[in-house]
LOVOLO-299339 format. One record per residue (C-alpha): residue number from 1; residue in three letters; y, x, z. Coordinates in steps of 0.1 Angstrom, whole numbers. Layout:
<rs>
   num   residuo       Y       X       Z
   NUM       ALA       Y       X       Z
...
</rs>
This chain:
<rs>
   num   residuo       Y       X       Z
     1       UNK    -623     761   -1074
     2       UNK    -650     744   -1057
     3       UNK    -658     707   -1067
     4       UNK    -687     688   -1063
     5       UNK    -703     680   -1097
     6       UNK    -727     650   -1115
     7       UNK    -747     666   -1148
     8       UNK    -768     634   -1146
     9       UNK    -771     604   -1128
    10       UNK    -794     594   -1099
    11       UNK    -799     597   -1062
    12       UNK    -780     625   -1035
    13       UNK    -789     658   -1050
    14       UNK    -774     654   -1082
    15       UNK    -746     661   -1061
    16       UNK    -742     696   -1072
    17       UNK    -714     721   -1053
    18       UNK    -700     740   -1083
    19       UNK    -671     762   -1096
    20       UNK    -651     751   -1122
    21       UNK    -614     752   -1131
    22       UNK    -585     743   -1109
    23       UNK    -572     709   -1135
    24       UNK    -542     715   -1158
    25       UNK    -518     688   -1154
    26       UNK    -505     667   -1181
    27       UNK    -469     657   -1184
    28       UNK    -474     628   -1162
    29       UNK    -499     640   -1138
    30       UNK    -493     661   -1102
    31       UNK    -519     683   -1090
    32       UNK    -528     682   -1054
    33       UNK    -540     704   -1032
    34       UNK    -569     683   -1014
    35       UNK    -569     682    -978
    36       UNK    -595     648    -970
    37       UNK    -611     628    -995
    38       UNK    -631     596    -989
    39       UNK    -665     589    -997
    40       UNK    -668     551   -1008
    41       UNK    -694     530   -1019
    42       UNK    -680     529   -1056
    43       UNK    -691     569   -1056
    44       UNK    -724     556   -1049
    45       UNK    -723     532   -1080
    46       UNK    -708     561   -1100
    47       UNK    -735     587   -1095
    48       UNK    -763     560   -1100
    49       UNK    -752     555   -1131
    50       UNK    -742     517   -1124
    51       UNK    -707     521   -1135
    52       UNK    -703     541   -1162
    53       UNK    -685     579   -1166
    54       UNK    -684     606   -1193
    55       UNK    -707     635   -1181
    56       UNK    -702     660   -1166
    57       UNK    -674     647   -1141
    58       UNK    -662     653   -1103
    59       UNK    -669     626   -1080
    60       UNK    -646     613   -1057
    61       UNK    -618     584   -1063
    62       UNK    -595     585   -1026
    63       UNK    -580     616   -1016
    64       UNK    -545     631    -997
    65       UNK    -534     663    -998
    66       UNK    -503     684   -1006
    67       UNK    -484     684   -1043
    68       UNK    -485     719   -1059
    69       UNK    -472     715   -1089
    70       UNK    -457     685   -1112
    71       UNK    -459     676   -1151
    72       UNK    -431     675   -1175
    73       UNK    -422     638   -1172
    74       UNK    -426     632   -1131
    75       UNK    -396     627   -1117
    76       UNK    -407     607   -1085
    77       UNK    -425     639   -1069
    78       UNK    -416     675   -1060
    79       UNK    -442     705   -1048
    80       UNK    -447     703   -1010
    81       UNK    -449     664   -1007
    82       UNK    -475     646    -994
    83       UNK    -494     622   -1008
    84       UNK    -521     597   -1014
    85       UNK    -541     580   -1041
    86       UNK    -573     561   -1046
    87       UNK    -583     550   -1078
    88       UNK    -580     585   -1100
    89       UNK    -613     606   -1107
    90       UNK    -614     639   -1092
    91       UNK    -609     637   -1054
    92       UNK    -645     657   -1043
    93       UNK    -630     689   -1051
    94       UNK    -602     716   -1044
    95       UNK    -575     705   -1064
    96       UNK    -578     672   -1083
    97       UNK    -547     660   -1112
    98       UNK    -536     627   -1106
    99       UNK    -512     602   -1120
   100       UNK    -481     605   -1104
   101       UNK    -481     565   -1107
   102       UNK    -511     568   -1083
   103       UNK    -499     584   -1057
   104       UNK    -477     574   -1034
   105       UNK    -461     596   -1000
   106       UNK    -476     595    -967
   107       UNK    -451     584    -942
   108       UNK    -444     605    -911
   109       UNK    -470     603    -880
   110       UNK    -501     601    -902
   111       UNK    -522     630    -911
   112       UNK    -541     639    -941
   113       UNK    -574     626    -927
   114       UNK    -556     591    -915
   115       UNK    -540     585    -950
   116       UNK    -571     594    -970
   117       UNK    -590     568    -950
   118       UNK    -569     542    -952
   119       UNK    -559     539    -988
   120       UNK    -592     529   -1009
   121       UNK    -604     507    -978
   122       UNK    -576     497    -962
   123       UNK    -558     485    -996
   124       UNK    -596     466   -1005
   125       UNK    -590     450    -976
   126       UNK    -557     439    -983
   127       UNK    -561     428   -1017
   128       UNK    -591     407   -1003
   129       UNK    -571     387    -977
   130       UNK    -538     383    -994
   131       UNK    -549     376   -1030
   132       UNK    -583     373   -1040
   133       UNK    -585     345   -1016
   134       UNK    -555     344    -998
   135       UNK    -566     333    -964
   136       UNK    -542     313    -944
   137       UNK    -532     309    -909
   138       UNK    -562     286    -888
   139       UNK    -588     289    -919
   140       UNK    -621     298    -910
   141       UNK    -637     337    -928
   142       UNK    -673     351    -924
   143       UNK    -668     386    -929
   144       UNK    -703     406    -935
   145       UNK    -709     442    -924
   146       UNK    -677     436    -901
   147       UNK    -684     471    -883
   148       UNK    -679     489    -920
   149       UNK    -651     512    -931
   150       UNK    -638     480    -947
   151       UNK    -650     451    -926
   152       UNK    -637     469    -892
   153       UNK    -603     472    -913
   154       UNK    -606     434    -927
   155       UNK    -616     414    -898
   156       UNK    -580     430    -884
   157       UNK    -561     416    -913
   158       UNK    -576     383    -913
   159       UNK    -567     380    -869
   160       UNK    -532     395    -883
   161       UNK    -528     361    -903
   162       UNK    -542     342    -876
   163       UNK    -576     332    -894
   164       UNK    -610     327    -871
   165       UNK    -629     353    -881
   166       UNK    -671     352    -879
   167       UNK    -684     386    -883
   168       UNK    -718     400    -889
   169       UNK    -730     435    -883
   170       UNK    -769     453    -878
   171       UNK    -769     462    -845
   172       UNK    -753     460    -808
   173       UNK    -733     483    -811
   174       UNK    -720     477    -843
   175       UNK    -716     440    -835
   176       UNK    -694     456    -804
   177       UNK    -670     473    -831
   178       UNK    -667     437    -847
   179       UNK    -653     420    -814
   180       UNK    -633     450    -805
   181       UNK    -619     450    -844
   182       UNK    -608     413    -833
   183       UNK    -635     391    -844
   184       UNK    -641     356    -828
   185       UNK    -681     358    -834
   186       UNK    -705     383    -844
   187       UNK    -740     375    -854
   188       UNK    -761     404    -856
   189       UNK    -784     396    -883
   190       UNK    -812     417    -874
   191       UNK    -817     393    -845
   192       UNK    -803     362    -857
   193       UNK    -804     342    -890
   194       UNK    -767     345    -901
   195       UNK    -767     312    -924
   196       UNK    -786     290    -895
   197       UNK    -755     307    -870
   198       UNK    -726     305    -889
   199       UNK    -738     263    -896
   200       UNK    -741     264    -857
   201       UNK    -704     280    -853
   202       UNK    -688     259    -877
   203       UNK    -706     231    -870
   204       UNK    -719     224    -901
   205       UNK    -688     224    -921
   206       UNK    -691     259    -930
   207       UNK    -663     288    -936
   208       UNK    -638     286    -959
   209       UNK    -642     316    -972
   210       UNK    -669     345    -971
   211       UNK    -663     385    -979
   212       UNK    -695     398    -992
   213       UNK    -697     437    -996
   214       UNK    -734     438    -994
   215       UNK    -745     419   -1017
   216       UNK    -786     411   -1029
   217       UNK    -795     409    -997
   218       UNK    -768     380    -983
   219       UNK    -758     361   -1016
   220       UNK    -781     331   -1012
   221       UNK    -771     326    -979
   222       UNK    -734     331    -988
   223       UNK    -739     298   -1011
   224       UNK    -749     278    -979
   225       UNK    -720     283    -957
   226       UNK    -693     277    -973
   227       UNK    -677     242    -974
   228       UNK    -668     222   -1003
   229       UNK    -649     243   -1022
   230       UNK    -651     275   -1007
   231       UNK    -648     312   -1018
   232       UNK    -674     334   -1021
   233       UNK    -655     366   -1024
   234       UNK    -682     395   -1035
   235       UNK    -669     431   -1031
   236       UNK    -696     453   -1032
   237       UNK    -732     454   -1036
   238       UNK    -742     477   -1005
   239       UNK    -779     464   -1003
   240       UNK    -783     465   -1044
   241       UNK    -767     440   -1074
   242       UNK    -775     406   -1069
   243       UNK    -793     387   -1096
   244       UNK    -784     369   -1125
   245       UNK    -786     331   -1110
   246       UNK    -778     293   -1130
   247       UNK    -738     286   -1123
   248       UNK    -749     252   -1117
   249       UNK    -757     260   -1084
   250       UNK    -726     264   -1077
   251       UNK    -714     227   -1084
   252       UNK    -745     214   -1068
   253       UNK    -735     233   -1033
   254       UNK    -700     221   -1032
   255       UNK    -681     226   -1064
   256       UNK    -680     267   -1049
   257       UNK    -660     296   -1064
   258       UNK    -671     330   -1070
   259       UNK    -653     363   -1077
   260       UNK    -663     398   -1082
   261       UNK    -633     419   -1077
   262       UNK    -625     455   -1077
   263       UNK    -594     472   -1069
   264       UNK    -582     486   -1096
   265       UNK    -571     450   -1109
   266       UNK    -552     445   -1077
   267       UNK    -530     473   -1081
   268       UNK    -525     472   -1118
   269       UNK    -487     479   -1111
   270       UNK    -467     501   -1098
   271       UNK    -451     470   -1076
   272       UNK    -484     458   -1064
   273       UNK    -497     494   -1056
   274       UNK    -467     502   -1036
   275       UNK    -465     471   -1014
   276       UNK    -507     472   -1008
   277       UNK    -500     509   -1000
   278       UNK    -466     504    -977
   279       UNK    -483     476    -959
   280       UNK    -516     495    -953
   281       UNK    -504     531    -943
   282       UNK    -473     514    -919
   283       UNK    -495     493    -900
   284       UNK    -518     526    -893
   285       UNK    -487     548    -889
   286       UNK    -476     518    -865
   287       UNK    -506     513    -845
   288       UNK    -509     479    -863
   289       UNK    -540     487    -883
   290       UNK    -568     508    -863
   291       UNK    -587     529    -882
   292       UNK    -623     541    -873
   293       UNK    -633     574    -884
   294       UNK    -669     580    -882
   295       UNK    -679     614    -894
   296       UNK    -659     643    -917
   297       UNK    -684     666    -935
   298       UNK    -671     697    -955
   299       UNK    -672     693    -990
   300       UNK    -707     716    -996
   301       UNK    -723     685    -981
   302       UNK    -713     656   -1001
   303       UNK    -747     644   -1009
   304       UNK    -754     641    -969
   305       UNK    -725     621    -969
   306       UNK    -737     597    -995
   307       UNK    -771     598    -978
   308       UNK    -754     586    -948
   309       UNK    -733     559    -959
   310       UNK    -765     544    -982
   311       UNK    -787     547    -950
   312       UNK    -768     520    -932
   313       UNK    -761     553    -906
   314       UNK    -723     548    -905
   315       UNK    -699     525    -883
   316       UNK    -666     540    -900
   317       UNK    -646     558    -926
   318       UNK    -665     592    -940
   319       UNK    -645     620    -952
   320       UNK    -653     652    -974
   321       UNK    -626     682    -962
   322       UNK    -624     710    -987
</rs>
């Protein structure tokens, strides 16, 4: 089958299309037939090297697609359902074995493309706004690349819960997906100084909470808006890891908290993973949730993909279709 390959770590082109063999399942696994898989930022880290992975491996950690066959021990699944899964290695390719666990069905009225979008982003999102800092009702979020697959997608939950929302984003355009995605204020950074405008907006008592998916390039900033107290919530690292920095700074701007979360923590269970997952995908199937899908590129050219979504060129989910 084709699968796009990493023999070492680096930039785009070790991005490699090759032919290798359809996966065996194991007693608990399913094999799916890919139909969409998602290119995230945590592919990015994972061919850089940044988070580690036994080489040689497939890329690709969101996918949807049909069950072809079952192992031993899965009782929960049959051949011809259709599912979804983020979170299991193996989605840049043909046919990709997953943990039944992982997957869950995709409810009628959404396609392939529409599930595989929504599951790694849409559930990032979630786990952001209802747990990691559970934002509440009148609360006050900046919300940084707000036009992104998962800013467009956050900013929505945070209005859903009835938060003020101040969003930033590169460009007009961009900034336009922001408002249109529901947020109250968008700053475009390029063009404004995002800490001196989000003082302004609040003024002077700063957010309650920030949601950081870019990282070096923001985090100092982050540290100045937020009131006493507040959450700096730091997702991703978009523009590059930030720094090691003195924890005292955090007491001396207000007694702050930080997190770095990933997802994987926030759907440890099967319980958790089924009510991110039920949430997410019925608020799309509904009309709830919009999703925005920027670009779908055939598998072949997965390192264009990745070149696009590190070049800041993208306003919206990206998809790889076998």
């Amino acid at each position: 089958m084709l699968a796009i390959q990493i023999s070492k770590t680096g930039g785009p082109d070790v991005l490699t299309p090759a032919d290798v063999p359809k996966p065996t399942t194991k007693p608990h696994e399913a094999l799916v037939q890919i139909k969409a898989a998602g290119v995230n930022f945590i592919d990015v880290y994972l061919r850089e090297g940044r988070y580690p992975a036994q080489i040689p491996f497939v890329n690709g950690q969101e996918g949807a697609g049909v069950v072809t066959e079952v192992g031993a021990d899965v009782t929960t699944l049959k051949p011809g359902d259709r599912v979804a899964y983020t979170g299991s290695m193996g989605s840049y390719a043909e046919y990709a074995a997953v943990p039944a666990a992982r997957l869950v069905k995709i409810p009628e009225g959404l396609d392939f493309q529409q599930a595989a979008a929504a599951m790694l982003q849409g559930m990032t999102a979630h786990y952001l706004s209802h747990s990691t800092y559970k934002l509440q009702s009148g609360e006050t979020a900046l919300v940084h690349a707000a036009a992104g697959g998962v800013g467009a997608l956050l900013v929505q939950m945070c209005k859903r819960i009835g938060a003020r929302v101040i969003a930033t984003a590169g460009n007009k355009d961009k900034a336009q997906i922001a408002c249109d995605a529901g947020a109250d204020e968008c700053i475009i950074y390029t063009e404004a100084d995002f800490e001196t405008e989000t003082k302004r907006l609040t003024a002077d008592q700063g957010v309650h909470v920030v949601y950081d998916g870019v990282g070096a390039a923001t985090f100092d900033k982050d540290l100045n808006v937020l009131r006493s107290r507040g959450f700096l919530v730091l997702f991703g690292g978009s523009s590059g890891p930030v720094p090691p920095f003195d924890l005292i700074k955090l007491s001396q701007k207000g007694s702050l908290y930080i997190t770095r979360p990933t997802l994987v923590h926030y759907t440890a269970t099967r319980e958790e993973l089924e009510w991110r997952a039920s949430d997410v995908l019925g608020w799309v199937a509904s009309g709830e949730l919009k999703l925005r899908l920027y670009k779908t590129y055939p598998l072949r050219e997965a390192a264009q993909a990745h070149r696009d979504l590190e070049g800041r060129k993208t306003s919206g989910k990206l998809l790889l279709i076998p």
